[in-house]
Biopython code that builds the backbone (N, CA, C, O; Angstrom):
import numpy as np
from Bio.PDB.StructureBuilder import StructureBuilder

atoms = [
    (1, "UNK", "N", (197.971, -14.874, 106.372)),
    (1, "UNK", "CA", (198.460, -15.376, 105.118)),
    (1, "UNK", "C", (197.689, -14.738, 103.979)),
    (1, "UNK", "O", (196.462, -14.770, 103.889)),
    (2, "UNK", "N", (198.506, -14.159, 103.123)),
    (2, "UNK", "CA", (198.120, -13.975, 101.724)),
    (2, "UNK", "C", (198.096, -14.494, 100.225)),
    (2, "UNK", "O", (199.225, -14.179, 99.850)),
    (3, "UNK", "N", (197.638, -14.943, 99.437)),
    (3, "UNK", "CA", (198.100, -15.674, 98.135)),
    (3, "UNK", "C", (197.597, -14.990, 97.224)),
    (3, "UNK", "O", (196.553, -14.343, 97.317)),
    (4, "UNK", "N", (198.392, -15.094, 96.152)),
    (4, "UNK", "CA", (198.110, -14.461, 95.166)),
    (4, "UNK", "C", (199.094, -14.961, 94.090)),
    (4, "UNK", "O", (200.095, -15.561, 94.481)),
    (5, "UNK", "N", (198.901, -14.769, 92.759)),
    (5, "UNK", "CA", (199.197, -15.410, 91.678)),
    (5, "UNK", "C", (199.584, -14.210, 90.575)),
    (5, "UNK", "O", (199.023, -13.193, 90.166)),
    (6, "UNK", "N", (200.906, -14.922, 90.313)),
    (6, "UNK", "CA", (201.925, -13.960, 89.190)),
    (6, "UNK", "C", (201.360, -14.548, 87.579)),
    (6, "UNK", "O", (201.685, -15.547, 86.937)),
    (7, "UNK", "N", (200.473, -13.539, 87.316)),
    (7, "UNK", "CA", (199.729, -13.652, 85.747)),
    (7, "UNK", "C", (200.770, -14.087, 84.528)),
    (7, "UNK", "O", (200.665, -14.967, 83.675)),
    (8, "UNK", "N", (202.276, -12.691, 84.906)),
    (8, "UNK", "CA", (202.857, -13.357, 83.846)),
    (8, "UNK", "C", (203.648, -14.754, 83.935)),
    (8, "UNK", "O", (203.729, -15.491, 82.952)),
    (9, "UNK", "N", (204.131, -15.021, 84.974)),
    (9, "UNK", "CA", (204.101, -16.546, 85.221)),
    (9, "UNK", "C", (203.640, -17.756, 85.069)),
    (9, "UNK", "O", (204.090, -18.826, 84.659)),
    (10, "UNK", "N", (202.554, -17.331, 85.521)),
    (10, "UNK", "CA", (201.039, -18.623, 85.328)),
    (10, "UNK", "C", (201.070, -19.181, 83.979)),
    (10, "UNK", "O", (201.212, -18.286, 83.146)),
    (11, "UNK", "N", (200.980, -20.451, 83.433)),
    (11, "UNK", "CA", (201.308, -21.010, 82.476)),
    (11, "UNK", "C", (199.684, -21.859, 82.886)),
    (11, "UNK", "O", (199.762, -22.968, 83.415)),
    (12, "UNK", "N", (198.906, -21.522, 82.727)),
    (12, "UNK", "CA", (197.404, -22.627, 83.097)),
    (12, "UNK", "C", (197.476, -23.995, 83.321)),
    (12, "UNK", "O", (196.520, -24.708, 83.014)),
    (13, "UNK", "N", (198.634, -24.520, 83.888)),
    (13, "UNK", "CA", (198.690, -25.967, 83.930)),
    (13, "UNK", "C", (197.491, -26.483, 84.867)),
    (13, "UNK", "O", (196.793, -27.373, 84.379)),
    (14, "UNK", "N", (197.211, -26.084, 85.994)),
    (14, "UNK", "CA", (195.787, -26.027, 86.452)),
    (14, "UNK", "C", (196.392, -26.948, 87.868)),
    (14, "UNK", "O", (195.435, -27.433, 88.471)),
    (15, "UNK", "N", (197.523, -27.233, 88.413)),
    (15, "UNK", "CA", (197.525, -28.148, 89.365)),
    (15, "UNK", "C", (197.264, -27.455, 90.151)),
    (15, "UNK", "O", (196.644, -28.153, 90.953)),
    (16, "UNK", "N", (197.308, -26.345, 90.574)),
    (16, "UNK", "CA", (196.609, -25.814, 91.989)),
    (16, "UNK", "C", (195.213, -25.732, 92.474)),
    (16, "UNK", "O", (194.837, -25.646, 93.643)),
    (17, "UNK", "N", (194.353, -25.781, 91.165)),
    (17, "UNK", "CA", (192.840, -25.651, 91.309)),
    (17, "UNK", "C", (192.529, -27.873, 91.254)),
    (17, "UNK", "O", (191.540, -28.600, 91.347)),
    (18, "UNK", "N", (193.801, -28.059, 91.089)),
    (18, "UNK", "CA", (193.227, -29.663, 90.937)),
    (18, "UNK", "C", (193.662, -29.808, 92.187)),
    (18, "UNK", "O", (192.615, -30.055, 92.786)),
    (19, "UNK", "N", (194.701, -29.820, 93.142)),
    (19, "UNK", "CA", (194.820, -30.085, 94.286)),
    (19, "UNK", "C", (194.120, -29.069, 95.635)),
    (19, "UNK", "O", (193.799, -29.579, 96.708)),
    (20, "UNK", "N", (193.955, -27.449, 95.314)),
    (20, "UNK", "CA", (193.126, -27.254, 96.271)),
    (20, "UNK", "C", (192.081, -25.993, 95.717)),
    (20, "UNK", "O", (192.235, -24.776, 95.827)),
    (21, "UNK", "N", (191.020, -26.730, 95.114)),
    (21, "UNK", "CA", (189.947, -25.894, 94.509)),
    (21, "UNK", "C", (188.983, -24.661, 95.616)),
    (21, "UNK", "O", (188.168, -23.780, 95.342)),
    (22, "UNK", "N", (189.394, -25.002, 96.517)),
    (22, "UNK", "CA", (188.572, -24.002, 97.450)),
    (22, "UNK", "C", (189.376, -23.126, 97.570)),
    (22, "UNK", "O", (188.994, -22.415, 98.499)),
    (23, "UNK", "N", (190.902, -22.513, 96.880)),
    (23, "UNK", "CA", (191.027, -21.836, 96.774)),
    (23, "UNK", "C", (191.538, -21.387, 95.416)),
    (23, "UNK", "O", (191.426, -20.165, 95.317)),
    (24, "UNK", "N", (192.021, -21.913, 94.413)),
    (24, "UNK", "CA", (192.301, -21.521, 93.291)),
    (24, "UNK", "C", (191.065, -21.654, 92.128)),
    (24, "UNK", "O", (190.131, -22.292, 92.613)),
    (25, "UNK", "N", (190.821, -21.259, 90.831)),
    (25, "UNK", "CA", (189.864, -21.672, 90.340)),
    (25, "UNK", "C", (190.586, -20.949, 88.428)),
    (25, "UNK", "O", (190.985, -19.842, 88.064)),
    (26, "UNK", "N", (190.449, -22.059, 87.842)),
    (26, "UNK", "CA", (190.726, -21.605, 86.175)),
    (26, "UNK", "C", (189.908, -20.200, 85.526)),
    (26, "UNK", "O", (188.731, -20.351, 85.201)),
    (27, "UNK", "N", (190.435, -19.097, 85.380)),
    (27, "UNK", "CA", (189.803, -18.255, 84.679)),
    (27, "UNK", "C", (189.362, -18.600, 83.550)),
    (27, "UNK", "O", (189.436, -19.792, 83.251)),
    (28, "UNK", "N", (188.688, -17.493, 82.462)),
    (28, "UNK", "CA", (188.371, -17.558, 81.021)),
    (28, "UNK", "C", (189.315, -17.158, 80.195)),
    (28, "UNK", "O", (189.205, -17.456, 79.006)),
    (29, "UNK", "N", (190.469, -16.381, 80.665)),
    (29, "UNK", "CA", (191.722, -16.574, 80.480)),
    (29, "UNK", "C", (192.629, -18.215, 80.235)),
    (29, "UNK", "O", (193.457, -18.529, 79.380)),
    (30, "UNK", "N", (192.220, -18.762, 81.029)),
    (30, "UNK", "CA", (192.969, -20.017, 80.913)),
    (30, "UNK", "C", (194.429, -19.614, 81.872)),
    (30, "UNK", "O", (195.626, -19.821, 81.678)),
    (31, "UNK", "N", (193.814, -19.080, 82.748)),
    (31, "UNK", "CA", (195.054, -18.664, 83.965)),
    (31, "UNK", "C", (194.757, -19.240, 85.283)),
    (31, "UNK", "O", (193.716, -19.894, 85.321)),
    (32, "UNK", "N", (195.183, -19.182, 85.974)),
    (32, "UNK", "CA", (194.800, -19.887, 87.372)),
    (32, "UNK", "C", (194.416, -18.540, 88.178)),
    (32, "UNK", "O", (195.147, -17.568, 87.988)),
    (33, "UNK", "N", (193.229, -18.398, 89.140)),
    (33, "UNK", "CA", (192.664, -17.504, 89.884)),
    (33, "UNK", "C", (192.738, -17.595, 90.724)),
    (33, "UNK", "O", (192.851, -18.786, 91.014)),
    (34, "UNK", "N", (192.772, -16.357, 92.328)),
    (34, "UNK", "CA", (193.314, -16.550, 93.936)),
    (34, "UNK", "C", (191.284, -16.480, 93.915)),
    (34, "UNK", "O", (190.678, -15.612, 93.286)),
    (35, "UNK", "N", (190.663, -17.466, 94.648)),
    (35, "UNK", "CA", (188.990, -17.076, 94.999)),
    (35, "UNK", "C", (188.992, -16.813, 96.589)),
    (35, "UNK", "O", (188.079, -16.188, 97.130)),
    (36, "UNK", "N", (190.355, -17.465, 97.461)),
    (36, "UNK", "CA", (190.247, -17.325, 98.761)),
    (36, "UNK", "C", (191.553, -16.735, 98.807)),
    (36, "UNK", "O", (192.550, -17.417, 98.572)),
    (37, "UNK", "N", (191.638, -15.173, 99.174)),
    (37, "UNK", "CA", (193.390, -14.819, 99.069)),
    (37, "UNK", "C", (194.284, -15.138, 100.544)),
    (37, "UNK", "O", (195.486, -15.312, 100.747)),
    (38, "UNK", "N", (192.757, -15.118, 101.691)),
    (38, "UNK", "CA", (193.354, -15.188, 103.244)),
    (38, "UNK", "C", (192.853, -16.174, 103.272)),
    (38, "UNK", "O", (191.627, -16.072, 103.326)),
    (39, "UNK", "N", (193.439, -17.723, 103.255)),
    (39, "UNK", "CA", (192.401, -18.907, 104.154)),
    (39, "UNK", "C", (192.974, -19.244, 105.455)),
    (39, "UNK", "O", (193.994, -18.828, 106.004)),
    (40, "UNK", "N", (191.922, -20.255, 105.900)),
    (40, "UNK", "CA", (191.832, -20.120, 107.054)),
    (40, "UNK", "C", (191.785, -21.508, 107.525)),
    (40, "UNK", "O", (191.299, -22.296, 106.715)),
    (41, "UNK", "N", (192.223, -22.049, 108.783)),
    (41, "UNK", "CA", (191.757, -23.568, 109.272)),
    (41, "UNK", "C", (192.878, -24.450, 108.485)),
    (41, "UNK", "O", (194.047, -24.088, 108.355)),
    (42, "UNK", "N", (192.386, -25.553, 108.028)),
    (42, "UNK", "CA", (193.015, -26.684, 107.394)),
    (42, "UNK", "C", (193.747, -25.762, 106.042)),
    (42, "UNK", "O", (194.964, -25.828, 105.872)),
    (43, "UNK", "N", (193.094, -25.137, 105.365)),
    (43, "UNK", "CA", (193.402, -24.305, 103.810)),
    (43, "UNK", "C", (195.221, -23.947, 104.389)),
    (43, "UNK", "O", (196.276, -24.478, 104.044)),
    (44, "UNK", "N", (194.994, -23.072, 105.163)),
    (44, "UNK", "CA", (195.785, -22.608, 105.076)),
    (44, "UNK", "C", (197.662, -23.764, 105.055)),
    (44, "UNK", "O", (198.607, -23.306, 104.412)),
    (45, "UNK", "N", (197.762, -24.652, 105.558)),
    (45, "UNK", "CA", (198.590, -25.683, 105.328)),
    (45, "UNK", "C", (198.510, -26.181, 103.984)),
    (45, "UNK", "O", (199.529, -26.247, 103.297)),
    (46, "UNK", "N", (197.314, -26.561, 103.520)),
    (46, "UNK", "CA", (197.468, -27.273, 102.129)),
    (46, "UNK", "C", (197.947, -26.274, 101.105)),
    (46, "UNK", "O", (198.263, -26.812, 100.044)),
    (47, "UNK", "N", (198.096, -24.857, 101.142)),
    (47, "UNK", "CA", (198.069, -23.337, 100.407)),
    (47, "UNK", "C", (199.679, -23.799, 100.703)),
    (47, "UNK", "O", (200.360, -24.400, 99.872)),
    (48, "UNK", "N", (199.951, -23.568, 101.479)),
    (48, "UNK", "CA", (201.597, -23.903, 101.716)),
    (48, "UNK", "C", (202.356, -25.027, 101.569)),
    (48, "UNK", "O", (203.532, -25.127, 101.919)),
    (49, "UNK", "N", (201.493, -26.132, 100.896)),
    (49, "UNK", "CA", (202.191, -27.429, 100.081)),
    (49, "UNK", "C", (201.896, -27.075, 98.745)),
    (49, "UNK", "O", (202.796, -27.288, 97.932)),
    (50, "UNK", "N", (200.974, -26.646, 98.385)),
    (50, "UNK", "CA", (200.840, -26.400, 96.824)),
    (50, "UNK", "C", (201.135, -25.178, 96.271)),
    (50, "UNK", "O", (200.721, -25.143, 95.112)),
    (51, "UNK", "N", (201.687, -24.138, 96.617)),
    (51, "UNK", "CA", (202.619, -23.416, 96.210)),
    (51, "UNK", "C", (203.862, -23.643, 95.703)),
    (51, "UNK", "O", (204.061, -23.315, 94.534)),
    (52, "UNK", "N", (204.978, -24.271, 96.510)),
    (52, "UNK", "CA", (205.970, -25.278, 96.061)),
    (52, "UNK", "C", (206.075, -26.082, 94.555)),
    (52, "UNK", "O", (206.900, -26.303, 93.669)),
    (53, "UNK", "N", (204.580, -26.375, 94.919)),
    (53, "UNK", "CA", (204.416, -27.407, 93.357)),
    (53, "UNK", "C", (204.016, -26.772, 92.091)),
    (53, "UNK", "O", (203.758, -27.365, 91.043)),
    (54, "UNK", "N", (203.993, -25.505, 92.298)),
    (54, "UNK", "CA", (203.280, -24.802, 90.909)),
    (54, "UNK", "C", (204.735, -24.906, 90.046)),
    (54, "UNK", "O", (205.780, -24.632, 90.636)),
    (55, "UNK", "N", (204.756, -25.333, 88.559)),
    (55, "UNK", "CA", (206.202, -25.261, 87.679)),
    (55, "UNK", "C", (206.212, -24.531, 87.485)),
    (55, "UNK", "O", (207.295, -24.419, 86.910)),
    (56, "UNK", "N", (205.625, -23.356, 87.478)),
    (56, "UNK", "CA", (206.073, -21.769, 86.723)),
    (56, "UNK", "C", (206.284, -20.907, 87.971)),
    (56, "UNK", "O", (206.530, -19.720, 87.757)),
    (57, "UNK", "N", (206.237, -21.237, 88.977)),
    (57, "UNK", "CA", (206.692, -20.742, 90.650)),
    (57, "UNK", "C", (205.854, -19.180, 90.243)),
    (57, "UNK", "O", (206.163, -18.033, 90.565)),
    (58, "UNK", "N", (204.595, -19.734, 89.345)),
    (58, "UNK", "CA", (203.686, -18.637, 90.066)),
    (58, "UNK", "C", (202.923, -18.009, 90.891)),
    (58, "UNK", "O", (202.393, -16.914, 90.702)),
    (59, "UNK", "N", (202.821, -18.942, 92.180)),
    (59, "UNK", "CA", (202.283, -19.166, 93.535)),
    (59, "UNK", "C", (202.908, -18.208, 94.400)),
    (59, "UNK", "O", (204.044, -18.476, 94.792)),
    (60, "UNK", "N", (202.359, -17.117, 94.774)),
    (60, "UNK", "CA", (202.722, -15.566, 96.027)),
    (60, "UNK", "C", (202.387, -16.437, 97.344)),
    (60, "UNK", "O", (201.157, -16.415, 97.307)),
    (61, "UNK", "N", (202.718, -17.157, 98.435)),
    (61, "UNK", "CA", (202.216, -16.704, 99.760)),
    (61, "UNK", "C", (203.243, -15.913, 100.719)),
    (61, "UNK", "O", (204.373, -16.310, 101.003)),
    (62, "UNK", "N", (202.544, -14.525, 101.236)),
    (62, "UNK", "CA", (202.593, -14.175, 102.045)),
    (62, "UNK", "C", (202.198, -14.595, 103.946)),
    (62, "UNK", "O", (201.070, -14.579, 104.438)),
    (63, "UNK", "N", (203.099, -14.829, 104.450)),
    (63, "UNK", "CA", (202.349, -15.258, 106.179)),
    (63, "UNK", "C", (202.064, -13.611, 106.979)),
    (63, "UNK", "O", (201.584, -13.549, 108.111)),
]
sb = StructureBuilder()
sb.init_structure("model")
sb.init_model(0)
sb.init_chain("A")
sb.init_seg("    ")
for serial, (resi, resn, name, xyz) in enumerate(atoms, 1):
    if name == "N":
        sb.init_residue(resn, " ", resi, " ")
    sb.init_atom(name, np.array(xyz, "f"), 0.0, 1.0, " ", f" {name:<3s}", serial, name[0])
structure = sb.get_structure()
């Protein structure tokens, strides 16, 4: 699995770093950041519920 995040998309609403911070994290941008792009174990399921939920469907996963 891969994730990664569409910049011009991303609208900083921040729910991905509020629901799974071990892998997303707020830039100085005020954009949302990939810090884990391959996770692993439990991550990787919760990466694939909170993608879905981003409103600007700026959320990439690749399997």
């Amino acid at each position: 699995m891969k994730i990664s995040i569409d910049e011009t998309l991303c609208t900083g609403c921040s729910i991905c770093v509020t629901e799974l911070p071990e892998v997303f994290e707020m830039g100085d941008d005020g954009l949302a950041k990939v810090i884990v792009e391959s996770p692993d174990g439990d991550l990787v399921e919760k990466a694939k519920e909170v993608g879905p939920i981003c409103p600007a469907g700026a959320i990439n996963i690749e399997d």
